[in-house]
C-alpha positions as CSV (number, residue, x, y, z in Angstrom):
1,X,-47.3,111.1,121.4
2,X,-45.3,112.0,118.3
3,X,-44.0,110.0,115.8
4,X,-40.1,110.0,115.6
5,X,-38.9,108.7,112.0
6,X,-35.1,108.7,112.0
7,X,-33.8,108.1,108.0
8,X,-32.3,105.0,107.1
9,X,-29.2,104.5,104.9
10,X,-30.7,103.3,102.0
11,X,-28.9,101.2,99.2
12,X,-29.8,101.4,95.1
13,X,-27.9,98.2,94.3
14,X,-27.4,95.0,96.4
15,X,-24.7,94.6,99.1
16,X,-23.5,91.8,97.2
17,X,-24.5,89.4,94.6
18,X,-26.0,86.5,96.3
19,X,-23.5,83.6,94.4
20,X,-23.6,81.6,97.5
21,X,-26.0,80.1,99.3
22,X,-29.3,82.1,99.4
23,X,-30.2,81.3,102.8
24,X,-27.2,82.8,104.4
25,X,-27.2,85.8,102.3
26,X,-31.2,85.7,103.0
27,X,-30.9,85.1,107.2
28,X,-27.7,87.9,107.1
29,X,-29.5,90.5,104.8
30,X,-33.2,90.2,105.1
31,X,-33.6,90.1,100.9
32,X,-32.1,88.0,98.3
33,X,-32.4,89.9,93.9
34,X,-32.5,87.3,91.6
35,X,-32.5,89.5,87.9
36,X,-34.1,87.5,85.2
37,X,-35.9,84.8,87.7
38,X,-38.7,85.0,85.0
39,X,-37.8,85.3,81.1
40,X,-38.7,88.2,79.0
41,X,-41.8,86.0,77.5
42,X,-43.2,85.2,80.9
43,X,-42.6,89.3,81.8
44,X,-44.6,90.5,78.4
45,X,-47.3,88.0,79.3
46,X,-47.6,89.1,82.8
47,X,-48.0,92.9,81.7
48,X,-50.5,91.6,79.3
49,X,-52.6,89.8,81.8
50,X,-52.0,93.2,84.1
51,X,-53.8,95.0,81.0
52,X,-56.5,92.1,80.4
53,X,-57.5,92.8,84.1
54,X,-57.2,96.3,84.0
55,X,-59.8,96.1,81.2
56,X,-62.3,93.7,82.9
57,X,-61.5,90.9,81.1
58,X,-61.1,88.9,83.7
59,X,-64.1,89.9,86.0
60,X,-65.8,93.1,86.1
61,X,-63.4,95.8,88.5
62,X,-65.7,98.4,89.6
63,X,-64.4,101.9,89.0
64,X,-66.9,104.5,89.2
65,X,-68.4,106.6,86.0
66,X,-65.6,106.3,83.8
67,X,-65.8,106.2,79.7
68,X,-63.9,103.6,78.3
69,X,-64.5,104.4,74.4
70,X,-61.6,106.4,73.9
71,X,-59.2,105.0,76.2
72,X,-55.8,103.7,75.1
73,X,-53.5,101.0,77.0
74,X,-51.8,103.4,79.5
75,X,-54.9,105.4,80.5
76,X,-56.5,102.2,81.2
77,X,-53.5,101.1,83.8
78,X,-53.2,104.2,84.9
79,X,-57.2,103.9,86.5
80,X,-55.6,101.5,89.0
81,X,-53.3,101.5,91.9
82,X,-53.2,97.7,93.1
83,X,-55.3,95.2,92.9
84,X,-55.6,92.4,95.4
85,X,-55.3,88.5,95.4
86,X,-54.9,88.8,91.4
87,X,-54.3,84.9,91.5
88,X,-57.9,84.2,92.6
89,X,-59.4,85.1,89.4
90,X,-56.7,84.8,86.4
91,X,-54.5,82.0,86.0
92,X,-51.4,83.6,84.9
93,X,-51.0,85.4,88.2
94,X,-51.5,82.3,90.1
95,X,-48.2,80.4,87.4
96,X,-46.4,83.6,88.4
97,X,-47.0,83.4,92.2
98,X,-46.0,79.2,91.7
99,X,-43.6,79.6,89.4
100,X,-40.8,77.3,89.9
101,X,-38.1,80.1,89.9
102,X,-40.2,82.0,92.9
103,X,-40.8,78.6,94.4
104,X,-37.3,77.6,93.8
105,X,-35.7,80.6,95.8
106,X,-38.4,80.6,98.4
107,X,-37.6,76.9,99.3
108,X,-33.7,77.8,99.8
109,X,-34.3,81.0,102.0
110,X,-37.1,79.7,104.4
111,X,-37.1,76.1,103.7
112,X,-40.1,73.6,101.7
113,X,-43.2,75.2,104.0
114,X,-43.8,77.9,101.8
115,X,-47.6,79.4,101.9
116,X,-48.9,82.1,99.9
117,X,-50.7,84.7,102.2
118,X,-52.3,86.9,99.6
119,X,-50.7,88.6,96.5
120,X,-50.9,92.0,95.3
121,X,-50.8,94.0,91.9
122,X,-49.1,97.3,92.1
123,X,-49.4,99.4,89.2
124,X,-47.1,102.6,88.9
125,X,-48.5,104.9,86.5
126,X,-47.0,108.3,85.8
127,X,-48.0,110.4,88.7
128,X,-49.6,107.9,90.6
129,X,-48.2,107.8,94.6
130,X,-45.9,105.3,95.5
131,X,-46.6,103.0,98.6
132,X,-45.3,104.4,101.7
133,X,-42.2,103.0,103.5
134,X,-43.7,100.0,105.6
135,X,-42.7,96.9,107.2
136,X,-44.9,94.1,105.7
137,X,-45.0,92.1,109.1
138,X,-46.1,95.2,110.8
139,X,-49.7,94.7,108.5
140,X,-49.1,90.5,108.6
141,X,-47.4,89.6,111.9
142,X,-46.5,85.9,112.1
143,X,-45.6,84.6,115.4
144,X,-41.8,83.9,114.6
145,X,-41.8,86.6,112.2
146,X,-41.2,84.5,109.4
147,X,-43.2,86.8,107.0
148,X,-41.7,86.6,103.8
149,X,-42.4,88.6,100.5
150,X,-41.9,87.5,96.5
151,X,-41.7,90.4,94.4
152,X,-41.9,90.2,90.5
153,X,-40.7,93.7,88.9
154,X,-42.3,94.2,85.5
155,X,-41.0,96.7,84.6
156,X,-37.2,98.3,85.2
157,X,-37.6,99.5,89.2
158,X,-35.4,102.4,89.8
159,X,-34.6,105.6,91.8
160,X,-36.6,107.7,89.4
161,X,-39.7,105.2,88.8
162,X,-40.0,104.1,91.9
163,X,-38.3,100.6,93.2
164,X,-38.2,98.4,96.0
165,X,-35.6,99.7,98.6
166,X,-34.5,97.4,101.6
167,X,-32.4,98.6,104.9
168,X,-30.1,95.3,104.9
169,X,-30.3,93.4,108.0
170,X,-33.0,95.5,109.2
171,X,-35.5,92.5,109.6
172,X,-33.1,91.2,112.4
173,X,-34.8,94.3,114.8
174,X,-38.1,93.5,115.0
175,X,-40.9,96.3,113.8
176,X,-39.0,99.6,113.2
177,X,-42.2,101.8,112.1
178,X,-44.1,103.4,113.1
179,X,-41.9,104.5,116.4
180,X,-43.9,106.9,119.0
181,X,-42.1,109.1,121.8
């Protein structure tokens, strides 16, 4: 078998601004952008708390033989890729992941049974790879594939650094990677 991977049309910039109701635009699209969901005090503490874990000062993170001494702020994020379930062990990750903003726009796209699954920490150094092009409920299936993701950019996401993209409407055909022949 070979893997066939046929490009999407990708989009840098919503469809539409969502001024409506969030659920339609949601159940019609597959995403919903909300720019400035957190303020820019909540995003400066957030990449502090990224740099407090980074530097074990919320638990130890094991990283091989590495000397610290000399390192500044960006050569300290840059050891890391992501770091997993970042709410378990620092409670500014878990206000971020409950924050009534996220919470807020969660409840109007999927309704009030909204469950956190696990939450993730992606940090994008300079030169560090990107993740590769995925379907979340390929990794997480749910039976009604109802899978739904929060994502918190803290820093500006474009074509050049890196952002999210989305093929709207694309969660209405089920799992489109990986596709064998």
């Amino acid at each position: 078998m070979t893997a066939v991977l046929t490009m999407p049309k990708f989009i840098t910039q919503p469809t539409r601004s969502p001024s409506g109701d969030l659920g339609e635009f949601y159940r019609d699209n597959g995403y919903v952008v909300i720019p400035n969901a957190l303020s820019a005090a909540e995003v400066d503490e957030l990449r502090a708390e990224t740099l407090a874990i980074c530097q074990g000062e919320r638990g130890e993170m094991i990283r091989g033989d590495i000397d610290e001494r000399h390192e500044d702020d960006a050569d300290v994020l840059h050891r890391y890729l992501c770091i997993h379930f970042p709410h378990k062990f620092s409670e500014i990750m878990y206000n971020a992941l409950s924050h009534p903003a996220m919470v807020d726009v969660l409840t109007q796209v999927i309704g009030p049974n909204v469950k956190c699954m696990q939450s993730m920490l992606f940090i994008k150094a300079s030169g560090k790879p990107g993740q590769a092009w995925h379907q979340d409920e390929f990794f997480i299936p749910t039976r009604d594939r109802s899978l739904t993701g929060g994502w918190i950019a803290l820093d500006d996401a474009t074509v050049e650094n890196g952002g999210l993209w989305v093929i709207p409407g694309s969660h209405k055909h089920g799992i489109l990677w990986p596709q064998w022949d």
